[in-house]
C-alpha positions as CSV (number, residue, x, y, z in Angstrom):
1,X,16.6,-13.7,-4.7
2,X,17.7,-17.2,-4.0
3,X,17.4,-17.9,-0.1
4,X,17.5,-21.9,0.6
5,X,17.6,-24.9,-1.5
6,X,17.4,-28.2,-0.2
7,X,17.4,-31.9,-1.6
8,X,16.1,-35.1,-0.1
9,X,15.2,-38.3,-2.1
10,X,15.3,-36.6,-5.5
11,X,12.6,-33.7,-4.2
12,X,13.9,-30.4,-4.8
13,X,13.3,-27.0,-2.7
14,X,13.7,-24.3,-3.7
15,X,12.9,-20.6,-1.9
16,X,13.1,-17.1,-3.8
17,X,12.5,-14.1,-2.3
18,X,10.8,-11.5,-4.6
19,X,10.9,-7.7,-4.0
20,X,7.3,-7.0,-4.9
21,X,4.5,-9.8,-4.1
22,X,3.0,-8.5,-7.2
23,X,5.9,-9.8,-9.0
24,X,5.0,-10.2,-12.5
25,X,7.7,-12.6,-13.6
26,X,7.0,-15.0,-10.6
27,X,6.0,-18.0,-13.3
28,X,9.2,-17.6,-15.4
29,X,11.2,-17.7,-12.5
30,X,9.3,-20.6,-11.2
31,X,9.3,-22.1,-14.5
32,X,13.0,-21.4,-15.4
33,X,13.9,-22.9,-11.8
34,X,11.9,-25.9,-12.7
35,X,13.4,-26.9,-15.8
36,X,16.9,-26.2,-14.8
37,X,16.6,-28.7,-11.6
38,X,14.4,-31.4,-13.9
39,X,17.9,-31.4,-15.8
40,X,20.0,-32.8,-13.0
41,X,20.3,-36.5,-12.9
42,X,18.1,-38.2,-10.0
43,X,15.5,-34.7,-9.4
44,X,11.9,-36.0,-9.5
45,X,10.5,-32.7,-8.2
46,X,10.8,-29.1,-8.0
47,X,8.8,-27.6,-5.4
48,X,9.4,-23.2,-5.5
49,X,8.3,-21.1,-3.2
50,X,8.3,-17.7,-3.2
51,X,7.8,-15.1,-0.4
52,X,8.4,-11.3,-0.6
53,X,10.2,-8.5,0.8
54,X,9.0,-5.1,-0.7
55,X,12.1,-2.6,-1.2
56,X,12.3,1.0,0.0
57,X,13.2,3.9,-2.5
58,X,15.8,6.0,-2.2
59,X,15.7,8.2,1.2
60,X,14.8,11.3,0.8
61,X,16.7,14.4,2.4
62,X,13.9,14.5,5.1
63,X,12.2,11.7,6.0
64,X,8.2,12.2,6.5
65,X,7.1,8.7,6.3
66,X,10.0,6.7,8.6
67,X,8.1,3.8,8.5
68,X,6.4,3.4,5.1
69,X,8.4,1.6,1.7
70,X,6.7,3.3,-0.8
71,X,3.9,5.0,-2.2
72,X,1.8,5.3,-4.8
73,X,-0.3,8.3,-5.7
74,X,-3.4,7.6,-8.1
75,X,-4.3,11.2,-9.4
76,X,-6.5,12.0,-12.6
77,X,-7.8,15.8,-14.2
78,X,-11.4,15.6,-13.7
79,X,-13.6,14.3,-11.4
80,X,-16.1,10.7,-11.6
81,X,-13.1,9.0,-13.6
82,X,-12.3,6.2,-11.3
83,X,-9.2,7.3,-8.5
84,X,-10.8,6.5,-5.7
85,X,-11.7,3.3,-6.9
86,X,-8.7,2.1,-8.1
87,X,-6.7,3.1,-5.3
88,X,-9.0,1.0,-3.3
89,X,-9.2,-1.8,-5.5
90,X,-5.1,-1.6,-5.6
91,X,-4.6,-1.2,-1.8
92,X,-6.9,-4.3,-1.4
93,X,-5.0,-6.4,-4.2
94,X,-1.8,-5.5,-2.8
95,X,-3.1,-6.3,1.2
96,X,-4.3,-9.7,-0.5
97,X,-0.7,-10.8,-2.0
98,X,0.4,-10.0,2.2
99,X,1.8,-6.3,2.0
100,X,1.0,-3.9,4.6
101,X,-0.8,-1.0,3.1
102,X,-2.5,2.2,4.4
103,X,-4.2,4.4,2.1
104,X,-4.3,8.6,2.6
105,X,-7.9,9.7,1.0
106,X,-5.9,13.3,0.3
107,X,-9.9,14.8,-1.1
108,X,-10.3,17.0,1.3
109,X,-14.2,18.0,-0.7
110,X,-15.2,14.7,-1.7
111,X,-13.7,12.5,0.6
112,X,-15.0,8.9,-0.6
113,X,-12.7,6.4,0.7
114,X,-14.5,5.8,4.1
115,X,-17.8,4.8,1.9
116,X,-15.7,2.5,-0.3
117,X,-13.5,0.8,2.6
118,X,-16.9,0.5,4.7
119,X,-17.3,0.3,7.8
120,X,-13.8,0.0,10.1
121,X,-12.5,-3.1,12.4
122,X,-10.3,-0.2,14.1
123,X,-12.2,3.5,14.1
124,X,-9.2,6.2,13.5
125,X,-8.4,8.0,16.5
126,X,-6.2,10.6,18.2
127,X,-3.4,9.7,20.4
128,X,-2.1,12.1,23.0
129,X,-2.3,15.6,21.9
130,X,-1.2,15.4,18.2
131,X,-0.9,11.7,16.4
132,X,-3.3,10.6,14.5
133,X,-3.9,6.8,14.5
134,X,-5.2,5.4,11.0
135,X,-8.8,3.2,11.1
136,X,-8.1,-0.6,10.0
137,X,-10.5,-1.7,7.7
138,X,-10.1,-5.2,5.7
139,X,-6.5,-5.2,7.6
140,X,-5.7,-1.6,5.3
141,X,-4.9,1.6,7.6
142,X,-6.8,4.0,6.0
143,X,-7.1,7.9,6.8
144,X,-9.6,10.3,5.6
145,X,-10.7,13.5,6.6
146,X,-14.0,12.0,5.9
147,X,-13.7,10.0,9.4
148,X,-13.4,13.5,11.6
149,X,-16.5,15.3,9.7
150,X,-20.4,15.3,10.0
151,X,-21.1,13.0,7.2
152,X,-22.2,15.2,4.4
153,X,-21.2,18.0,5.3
154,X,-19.3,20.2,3.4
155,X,-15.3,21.5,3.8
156,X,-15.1,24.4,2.8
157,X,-11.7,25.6,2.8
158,X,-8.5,26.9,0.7
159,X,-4.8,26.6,-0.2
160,X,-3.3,27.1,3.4
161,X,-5.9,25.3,5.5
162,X,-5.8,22.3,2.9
163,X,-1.9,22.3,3.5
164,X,-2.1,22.1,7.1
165,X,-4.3,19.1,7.2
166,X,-2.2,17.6,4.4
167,X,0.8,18.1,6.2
168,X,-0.7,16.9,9.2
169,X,-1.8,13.8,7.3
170,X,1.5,13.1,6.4
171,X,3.8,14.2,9.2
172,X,1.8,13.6,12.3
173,X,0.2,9.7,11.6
174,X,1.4,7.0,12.8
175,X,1.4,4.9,10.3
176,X,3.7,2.6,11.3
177,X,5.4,0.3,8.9
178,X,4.0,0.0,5.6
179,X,5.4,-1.2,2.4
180,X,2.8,0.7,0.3
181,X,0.8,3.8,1.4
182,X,-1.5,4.5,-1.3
183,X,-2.9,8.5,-1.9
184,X,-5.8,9.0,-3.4
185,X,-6.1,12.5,-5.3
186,X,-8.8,14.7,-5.6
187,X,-9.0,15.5,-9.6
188,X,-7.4,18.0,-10.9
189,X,-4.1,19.8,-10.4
190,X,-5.3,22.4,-7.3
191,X,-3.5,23.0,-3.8
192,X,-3.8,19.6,-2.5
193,X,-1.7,18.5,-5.6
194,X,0.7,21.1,-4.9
């Protein structure tokens, strides 16, 4: 974690790299840093600076998402409980602390990411005949099928359709790189789960 440490006229530098901007030790460190240099004779000051560099998890077999770190899937059993709000409220939070995030509104019925990200800086689009390019709004890629339906209307469809547009959410966006793409779950434990 330790990257550079400097010294001039008793001022102290010191840089960490963290693997999560969210880290939630990031005052002990700073803290521990700062008492260990305060006991060298001649330091005056400890300036710590942290930056971030979000890790990967383990490959998987096939890779589906080349470019994105990691991601994190807020699912509940019933409907009206708060998902889609907290994976919005989490995708911001972690945008703020200066990750890259996208998030994947998986509800293919109730698709309400697009009303709670607002209105987009970047309008999702198609590129040549099959990628998808996510909308940008706050700086978030964000994909819903909400963006490529009449507003309102209704989607009426089952297990295999649902899979193909999953899949096709998944496999065919460009997301590009990402340290956290965040998927928001319909309720329940239906085909879209599976």
């Amino acid at each position: 974690m330790l990257r550079e440490v400097s010294v001039e006229n008793g001022e102290v530098r010191v840089s960490i790299r963290l693997t999560t901007p969210l880290c939630p030790s990031r005052e002990e460190i700073r803290a521990a840093i700062q008492a260990a240099a305060m006991r060298v004779t001649g330091v005056t000051k400890v300036d710590v600076a942290f930056t971030a560099e979000v890790t990967r998890k383990a490959e998987p077999a096939r890779e589906r998402l080349p470019g994105v770190r990691n991601i994190i899937a807020v699912a509940a059993g019933k409907g009206g409980v708060g998902k889609s709000t907290v994976a919005t409220n989490l995708a911001v939070a972690l945008a703020k602390e200066g990750t890259r995030v996208g998030i994947l509104d998986a509800d293919v019925f109730g698709p309400s990411i697009p009303q709670m990200m607002g209105e987009a800086q970047v309008a999702s689009s198609i590129q040549g005949e099959h990628t998808i390019v996510p909308g940008v709004h706050h700086g978030i890629k964000v994909l819903s099928v909400g963006f490529f339906v009449e507003r309102g209307a209704a989607v009426m469809w089952r297990g295999p359709m649902i899979h193909k547009l999953l899949t096709q959410f998944v496999e065919d966006v460009d997301w590009g790189e990402l340290d956290y793409l965040v998927v928001d779950l319909p309720p329940g434990t239906g085909d879209t789960q599976l």
